[in-house]
Backbone and ligand atoms as CSV (ligand in chain L), in Angstrom:
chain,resi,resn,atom,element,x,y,z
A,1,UNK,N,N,-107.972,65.623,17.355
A,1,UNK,CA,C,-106.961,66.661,17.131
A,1,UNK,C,C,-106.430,67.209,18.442
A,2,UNK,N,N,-107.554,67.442,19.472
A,2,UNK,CA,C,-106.880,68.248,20.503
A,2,UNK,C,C,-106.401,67.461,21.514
A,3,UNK,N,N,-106.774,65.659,21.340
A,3,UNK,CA,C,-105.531,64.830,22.250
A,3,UNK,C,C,-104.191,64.806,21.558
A,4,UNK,N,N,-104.103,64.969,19.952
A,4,UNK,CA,C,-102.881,64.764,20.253
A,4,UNK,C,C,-101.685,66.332,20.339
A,5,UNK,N,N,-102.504,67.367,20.367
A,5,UNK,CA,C,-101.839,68.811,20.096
A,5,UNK,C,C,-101.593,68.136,21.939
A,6,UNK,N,N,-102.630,67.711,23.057
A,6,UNK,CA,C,-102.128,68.121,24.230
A,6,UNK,C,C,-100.929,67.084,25.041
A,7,UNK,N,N,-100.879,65.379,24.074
A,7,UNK,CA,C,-100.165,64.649,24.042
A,7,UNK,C,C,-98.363,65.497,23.615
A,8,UNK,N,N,-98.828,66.055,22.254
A,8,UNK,CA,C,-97.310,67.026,21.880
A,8,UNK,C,C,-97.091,67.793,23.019
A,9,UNK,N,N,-97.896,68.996,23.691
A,9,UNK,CA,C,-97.964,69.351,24.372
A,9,UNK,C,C,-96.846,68.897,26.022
A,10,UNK,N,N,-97.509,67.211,26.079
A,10,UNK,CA,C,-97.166,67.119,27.181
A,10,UNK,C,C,-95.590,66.460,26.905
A,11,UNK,N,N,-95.041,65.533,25.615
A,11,UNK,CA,C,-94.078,65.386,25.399
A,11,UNK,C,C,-92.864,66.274,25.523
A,12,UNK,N,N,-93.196,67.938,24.829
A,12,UNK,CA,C,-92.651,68.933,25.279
A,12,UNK,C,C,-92.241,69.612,26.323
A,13,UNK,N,N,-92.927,69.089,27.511
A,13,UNK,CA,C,-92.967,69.541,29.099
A,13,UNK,C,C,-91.736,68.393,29.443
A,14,UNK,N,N,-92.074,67.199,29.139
A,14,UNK,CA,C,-91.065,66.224,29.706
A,14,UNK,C,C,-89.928,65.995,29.358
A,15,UNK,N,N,-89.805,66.564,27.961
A,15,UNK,CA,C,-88.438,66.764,27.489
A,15,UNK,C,C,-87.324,68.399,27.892
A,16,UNK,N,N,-88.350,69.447,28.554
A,16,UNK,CA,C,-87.778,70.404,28.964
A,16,UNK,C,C,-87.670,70.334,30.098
A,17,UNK,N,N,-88.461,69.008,30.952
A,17,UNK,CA,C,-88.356,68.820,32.299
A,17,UNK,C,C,-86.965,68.103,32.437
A,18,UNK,N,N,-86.522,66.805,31.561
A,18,UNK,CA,C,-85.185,66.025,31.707
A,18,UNK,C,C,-84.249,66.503,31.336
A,19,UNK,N,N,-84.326,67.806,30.379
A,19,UNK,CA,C,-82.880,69.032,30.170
A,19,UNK,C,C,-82.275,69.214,31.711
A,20,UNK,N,N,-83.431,69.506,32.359
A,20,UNK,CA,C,-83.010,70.142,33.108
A,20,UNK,C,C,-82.687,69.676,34.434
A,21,UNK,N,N,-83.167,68.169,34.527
A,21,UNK,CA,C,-82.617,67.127,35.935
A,21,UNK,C,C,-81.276,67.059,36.085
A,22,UNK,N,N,-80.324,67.045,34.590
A,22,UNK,CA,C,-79.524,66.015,35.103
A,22,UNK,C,C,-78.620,67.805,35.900
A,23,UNK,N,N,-78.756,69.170,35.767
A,23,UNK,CA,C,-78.045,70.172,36.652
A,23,UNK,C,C,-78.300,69.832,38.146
A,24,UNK,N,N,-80.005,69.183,38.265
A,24,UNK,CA,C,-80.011,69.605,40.077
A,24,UNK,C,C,-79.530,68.494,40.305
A,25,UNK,N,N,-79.421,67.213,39.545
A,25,UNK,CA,C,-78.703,65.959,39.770
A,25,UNK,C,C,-77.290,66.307,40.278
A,26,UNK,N,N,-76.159,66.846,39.477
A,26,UNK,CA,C,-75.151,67.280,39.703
A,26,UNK,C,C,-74.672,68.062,40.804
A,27,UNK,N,N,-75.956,68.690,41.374
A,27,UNK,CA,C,-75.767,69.525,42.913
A,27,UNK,C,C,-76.066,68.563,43.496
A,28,UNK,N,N,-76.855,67.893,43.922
A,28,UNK,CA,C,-76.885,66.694,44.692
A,28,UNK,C,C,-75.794,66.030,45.167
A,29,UNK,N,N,-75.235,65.302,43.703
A,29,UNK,CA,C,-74.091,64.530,44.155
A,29,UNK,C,C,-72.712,65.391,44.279
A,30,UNK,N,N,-72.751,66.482,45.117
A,30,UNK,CA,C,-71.118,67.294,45.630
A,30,UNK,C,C,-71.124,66.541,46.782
A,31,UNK,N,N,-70.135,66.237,46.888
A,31,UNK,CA,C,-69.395,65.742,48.091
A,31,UNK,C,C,-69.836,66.498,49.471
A,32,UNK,N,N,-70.131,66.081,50.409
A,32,UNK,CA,C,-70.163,66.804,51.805
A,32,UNK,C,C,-69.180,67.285,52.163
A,33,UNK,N,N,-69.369,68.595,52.970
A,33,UNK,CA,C,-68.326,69.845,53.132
A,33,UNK,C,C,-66.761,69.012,53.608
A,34,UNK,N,N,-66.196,69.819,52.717
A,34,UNK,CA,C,-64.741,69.309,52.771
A,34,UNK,C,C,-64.075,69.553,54.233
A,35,UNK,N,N,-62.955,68.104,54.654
A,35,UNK,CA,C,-62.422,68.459,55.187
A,35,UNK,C,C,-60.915,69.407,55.209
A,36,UNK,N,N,-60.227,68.767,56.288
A,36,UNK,CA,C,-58.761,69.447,55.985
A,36,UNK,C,C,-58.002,69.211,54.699
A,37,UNK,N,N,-58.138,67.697,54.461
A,37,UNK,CA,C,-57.359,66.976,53.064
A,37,UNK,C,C,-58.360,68.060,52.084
A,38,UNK,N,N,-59.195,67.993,51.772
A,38,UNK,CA,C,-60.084,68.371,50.445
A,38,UNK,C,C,-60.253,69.964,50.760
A,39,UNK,N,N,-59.729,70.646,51.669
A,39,UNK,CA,C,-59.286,72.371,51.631
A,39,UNK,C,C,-58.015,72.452,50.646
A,40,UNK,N,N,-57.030,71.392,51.586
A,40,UNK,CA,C,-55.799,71.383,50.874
A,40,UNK,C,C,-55.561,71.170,49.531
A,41,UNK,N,N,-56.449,70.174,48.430
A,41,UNK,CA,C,-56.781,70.213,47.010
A,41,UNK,C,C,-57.692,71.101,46.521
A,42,UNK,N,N,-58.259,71.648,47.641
A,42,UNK,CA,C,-59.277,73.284,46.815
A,42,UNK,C,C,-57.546,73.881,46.551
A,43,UNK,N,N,-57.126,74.444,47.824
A,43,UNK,CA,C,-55.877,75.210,47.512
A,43,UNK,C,C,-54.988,75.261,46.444
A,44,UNK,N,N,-54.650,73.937,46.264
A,44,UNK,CA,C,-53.666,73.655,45.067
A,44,UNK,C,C,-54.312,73.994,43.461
A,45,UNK,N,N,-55.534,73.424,43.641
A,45,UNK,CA,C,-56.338,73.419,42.141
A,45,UNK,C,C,-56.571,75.104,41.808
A,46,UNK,N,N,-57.088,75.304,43.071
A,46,UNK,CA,C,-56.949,76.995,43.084
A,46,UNK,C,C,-55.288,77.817,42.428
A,47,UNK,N,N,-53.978,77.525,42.936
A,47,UNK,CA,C,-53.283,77.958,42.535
A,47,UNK,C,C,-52.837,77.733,41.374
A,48,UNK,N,N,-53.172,76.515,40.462
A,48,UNK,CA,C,-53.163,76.021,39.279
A,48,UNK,C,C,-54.128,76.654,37.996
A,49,UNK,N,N,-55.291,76.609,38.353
A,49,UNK,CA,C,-56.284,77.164,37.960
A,49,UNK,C,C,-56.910,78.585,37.870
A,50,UNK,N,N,-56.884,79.686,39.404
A,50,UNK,CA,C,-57.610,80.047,39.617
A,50,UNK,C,C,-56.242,81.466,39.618
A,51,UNK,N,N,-55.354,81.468,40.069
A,51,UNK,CA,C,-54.599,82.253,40.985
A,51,UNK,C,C,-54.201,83.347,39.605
A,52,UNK,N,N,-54.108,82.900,38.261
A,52,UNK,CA,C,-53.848,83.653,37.587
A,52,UNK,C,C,-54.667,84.889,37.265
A,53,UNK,N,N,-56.120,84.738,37.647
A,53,UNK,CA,C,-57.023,85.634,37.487
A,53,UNK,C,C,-57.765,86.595,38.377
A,54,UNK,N,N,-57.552,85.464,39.518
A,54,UNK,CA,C,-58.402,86.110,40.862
A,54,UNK,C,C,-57.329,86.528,41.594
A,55,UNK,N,N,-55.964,86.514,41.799
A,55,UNK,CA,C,-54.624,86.620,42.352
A,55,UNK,C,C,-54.508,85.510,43.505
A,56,UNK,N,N,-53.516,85.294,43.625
A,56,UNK,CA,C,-52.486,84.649,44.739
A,56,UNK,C,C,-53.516,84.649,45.776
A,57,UNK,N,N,-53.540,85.149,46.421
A,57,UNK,CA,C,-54.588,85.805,47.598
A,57,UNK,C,C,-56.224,85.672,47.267
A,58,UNK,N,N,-56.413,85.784,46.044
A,58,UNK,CA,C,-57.510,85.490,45.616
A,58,UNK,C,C,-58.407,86.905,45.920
A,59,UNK,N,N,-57.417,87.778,46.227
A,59,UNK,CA,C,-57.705,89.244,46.127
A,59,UNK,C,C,-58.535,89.914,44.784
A,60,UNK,N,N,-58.333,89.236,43.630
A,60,UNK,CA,C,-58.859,90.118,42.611
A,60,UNK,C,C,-57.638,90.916,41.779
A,61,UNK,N,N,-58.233,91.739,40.930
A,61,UNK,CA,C,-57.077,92.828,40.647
A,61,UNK,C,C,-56.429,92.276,39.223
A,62,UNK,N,N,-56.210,90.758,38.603
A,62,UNK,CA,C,-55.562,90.732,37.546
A,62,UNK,C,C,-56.195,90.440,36.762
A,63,UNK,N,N,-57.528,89.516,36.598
A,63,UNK,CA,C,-58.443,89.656,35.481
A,63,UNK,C,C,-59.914,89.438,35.803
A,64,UNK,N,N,-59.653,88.639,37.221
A,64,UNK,CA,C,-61.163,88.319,38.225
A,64,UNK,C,C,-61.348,89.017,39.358
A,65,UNK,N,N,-62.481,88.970,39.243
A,65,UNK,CA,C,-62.975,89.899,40.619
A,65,UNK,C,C,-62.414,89.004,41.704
A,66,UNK,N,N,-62.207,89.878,43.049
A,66,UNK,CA,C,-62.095,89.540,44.522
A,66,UNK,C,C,-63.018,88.437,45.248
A,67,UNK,N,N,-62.774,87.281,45.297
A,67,UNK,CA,C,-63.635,86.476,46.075
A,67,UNK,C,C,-63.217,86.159,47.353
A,68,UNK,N,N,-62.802,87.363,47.921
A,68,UNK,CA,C,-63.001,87.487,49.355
A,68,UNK,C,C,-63.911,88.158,49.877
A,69,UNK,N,N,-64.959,88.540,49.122
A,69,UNK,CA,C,-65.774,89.373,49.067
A,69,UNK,C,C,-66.720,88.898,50.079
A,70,UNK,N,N,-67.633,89.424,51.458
A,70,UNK,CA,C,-69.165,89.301,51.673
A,70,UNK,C,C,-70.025,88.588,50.527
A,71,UNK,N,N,-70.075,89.423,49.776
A,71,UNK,CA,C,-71.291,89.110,48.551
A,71,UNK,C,C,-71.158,88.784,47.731
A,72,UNK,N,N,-71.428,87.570,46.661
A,72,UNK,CA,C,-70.679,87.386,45.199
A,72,UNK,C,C,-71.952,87.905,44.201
A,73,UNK,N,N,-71.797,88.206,43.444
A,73,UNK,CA,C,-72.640,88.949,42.473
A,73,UNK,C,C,-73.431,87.580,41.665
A,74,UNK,N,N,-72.559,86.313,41.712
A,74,UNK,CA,C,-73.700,85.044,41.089
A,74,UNK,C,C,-74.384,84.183,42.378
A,75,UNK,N,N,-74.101,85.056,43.718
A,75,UNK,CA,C,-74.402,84.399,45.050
A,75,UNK,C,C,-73.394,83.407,45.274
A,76,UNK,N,N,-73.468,83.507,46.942
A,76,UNK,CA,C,-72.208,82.605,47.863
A,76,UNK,C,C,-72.608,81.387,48.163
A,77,UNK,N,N,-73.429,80.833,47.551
A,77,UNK,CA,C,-74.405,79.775,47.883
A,77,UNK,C,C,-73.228,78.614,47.428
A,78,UNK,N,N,-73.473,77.438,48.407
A,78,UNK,CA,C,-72.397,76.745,47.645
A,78,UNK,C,C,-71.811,76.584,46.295
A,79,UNK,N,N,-73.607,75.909,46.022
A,79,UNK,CA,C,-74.420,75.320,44.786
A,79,UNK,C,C,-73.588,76.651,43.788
A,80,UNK,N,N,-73.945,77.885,43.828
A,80,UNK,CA,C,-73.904,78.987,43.302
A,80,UNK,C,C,-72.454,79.244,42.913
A,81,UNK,N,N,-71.894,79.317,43.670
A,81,UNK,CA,C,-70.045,79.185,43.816
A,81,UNK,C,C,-69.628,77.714,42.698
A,82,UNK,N,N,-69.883,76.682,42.819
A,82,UNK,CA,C,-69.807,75.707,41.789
A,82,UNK,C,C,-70.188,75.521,40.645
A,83,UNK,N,N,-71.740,76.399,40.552
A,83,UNK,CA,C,-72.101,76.321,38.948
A,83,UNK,C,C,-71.003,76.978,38.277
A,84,UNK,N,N,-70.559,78.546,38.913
A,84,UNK,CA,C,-69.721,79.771,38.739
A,84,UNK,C,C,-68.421,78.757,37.920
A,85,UNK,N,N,-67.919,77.913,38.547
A,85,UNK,CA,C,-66.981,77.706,38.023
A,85,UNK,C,C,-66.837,75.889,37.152
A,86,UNK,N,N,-68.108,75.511,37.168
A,86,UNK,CA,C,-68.010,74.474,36.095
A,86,UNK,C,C,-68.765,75.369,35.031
A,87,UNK,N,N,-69.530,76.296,34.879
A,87,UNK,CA,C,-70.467,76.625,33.588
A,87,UNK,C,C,-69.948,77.452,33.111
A,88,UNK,N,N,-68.869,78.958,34.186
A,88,UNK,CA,C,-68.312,80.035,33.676
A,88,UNK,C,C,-69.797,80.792,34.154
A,89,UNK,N,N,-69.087,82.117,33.821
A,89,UNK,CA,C,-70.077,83.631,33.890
A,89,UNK,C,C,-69.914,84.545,32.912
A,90,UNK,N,N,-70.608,85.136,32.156
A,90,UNK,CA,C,-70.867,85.898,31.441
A,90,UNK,C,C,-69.412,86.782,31.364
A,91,UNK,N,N,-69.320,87.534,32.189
A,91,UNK,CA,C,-68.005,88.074,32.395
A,91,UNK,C,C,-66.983,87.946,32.105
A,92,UNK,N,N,-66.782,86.882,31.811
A,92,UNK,CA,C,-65.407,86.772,31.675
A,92,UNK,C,C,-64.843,85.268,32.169
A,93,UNK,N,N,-65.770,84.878,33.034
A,93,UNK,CA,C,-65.317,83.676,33.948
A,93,UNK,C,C,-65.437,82.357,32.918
A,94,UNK,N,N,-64.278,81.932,32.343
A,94,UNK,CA,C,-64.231,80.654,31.929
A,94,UNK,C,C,-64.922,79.398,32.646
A,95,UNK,N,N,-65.441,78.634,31.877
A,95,UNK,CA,C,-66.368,77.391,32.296
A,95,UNK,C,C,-65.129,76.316,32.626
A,96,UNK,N,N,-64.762,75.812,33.966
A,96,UNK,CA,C,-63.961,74.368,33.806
A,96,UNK,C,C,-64.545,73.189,33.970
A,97,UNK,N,N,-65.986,73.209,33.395
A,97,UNK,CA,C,-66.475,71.760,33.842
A,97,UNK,C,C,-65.872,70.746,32.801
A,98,UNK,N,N,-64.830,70.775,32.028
A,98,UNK,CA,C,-64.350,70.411,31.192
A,98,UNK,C,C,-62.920,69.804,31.355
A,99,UNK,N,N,-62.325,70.504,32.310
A,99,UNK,CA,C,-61.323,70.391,33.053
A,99,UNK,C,C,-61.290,69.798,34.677
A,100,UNK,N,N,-62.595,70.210,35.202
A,100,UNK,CA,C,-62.595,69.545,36.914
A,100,UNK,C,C,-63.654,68.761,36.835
A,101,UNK,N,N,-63.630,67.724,37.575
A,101,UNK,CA,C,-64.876,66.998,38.222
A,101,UNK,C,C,-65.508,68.236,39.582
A,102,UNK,N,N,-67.044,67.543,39.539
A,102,UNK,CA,C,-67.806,68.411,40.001
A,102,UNK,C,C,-67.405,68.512,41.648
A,103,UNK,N,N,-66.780,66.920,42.197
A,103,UNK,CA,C,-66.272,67.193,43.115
A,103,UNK,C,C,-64.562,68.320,43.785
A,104,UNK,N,N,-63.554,68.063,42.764
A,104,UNK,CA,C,-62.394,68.912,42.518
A,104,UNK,C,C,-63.255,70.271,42.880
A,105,UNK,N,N,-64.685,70.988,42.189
A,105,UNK,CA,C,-65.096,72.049,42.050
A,105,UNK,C,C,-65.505,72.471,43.533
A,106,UNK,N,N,-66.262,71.398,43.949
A,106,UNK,CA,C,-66.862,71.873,45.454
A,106,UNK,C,C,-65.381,71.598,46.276
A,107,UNK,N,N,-64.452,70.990,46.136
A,107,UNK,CA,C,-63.075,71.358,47.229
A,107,UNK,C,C,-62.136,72.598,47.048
A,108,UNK,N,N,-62.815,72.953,46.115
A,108,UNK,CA,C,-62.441,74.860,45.689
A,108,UNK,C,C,-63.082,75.686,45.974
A,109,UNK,N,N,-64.604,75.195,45.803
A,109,UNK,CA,C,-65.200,76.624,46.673
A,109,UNK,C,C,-65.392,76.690,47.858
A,110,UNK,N,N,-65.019,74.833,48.468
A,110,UNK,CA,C,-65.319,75.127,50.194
A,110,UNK,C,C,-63.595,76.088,50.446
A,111,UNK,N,N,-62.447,75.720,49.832
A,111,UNK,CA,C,-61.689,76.694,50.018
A,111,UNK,C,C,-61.410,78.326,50.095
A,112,UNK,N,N,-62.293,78.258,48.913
A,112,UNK,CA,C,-63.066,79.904,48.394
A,112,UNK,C,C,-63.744,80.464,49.588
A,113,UNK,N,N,-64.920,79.873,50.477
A,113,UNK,CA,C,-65.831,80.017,51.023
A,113,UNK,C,C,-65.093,80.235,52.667
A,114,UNK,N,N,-63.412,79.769,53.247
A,114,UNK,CA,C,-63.384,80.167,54.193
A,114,UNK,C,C,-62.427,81.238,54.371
A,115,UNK,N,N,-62.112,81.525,52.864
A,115,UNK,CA,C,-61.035,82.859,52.980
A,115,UNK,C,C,-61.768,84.152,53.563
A,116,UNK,N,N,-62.995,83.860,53.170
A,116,UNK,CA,C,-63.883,85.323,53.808
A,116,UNK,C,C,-63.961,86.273,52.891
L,1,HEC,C1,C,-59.396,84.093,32.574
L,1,HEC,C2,C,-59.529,84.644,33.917
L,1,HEC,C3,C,-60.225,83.805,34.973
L,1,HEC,C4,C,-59.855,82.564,35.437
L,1,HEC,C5,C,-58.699,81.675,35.003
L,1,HEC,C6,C,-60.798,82.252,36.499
L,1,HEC,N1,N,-61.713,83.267,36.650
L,1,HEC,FE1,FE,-63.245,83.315,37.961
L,1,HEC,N2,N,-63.925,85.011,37.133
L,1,HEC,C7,C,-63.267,85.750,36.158
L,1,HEC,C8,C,-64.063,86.924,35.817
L,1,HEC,C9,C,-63.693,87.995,34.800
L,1,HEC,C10,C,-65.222,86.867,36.638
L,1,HEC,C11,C,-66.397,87.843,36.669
L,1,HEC,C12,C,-67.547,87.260,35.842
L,1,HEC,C13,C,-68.795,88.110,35.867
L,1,HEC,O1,O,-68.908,89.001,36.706
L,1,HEC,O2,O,-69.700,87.803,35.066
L,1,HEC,C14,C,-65.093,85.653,37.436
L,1,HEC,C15,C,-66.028,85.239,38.363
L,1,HEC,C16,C,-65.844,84.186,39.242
L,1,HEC,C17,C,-66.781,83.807,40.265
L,1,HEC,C18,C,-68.116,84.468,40.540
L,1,HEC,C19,C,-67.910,85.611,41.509
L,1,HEC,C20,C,-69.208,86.320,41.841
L,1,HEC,O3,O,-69.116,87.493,42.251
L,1,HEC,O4,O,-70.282,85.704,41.758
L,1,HEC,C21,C,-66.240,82.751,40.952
L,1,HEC,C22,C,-66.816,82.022,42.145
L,1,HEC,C23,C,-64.980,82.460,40.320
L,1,HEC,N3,N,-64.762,83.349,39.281
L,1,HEC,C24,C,-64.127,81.461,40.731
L,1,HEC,C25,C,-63.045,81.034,39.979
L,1,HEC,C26,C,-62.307,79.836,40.252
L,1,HEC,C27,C,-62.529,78.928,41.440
L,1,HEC,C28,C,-61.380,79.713,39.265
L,1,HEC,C29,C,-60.411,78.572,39.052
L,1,HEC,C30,C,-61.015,77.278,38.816
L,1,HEC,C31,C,-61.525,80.856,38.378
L,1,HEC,N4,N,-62.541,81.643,38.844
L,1,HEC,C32,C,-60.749,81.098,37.269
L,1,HEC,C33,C,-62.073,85.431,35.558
L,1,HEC,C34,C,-61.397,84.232,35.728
């Protein structure tokens, strides 16, 4: 009885362990920090995407907070900045992992990341 409660046991660990690979998988494979070309498609995807909420400037003020900010409240961490906008935030922040590849995502937040 109690090999197979610790057999269930361990099936359960490995199936909550592979939920959860394929997210750090997906940080892994972002592209290395963008250059000039891949600022310039953060920019655009940004004004397509992003500009209606966070403003033009990316100031804040029309339905998203300011991400010119020091501090982001889901952290400035790359990784952190990309989940933000393929998974969404509680808040309000729509999920586009549906709409961008994970790379499109990291040439938006390295854009995000040098406005300051
Ligand atoms: C419908 C309006 C809307 C759109 C469109 C939108 N956002 Fe947001 N965003 C928000 C709101 C509201 C929040 C605050 C969420 C919260 O605090 O839980 C947010 C939060 C964020 C955050 C987290 C900031 C922090 O302090 O951690 C990031 C990063 C972000 N948005 C980036 C983007 C990007 C990049 C795009 C375009 C792909 C985008 N947003 C499009 C409304 C929007």
């Amino acid at each position: 009885m109690s090999t197979i409660s610790s057999t269930m046991l361990l099936i359960a660990f490995l199936l909550v362990f592979a939920a959860c690979s394929p997210d750090s998988k997906q940080q892994q494979d972002l592209p290395p920090f963008s250059g000039p070309e891949q600022l310039t498609l953060g920019k655009q995807l940004y004004a397509l995407h992003c500009a209606s909420c966070h403003g033009t400037l990316a100031k804040g003020g029309i339905a998203g907070p300011d991400l010119t900010v020091s501090s982001f409240r889901y952290g400035k961490e790359r990784a952190a900045v990309v989940k933000s906008i393929l998974e969404g935030r509680a808040g309000g922040m729509p999920s586009f992992g549906a709409h961008l590849k994970p790379e499109q995502a990291a040439y938006l937040t390295d854009f995000l990341l040098q406005l300051h």
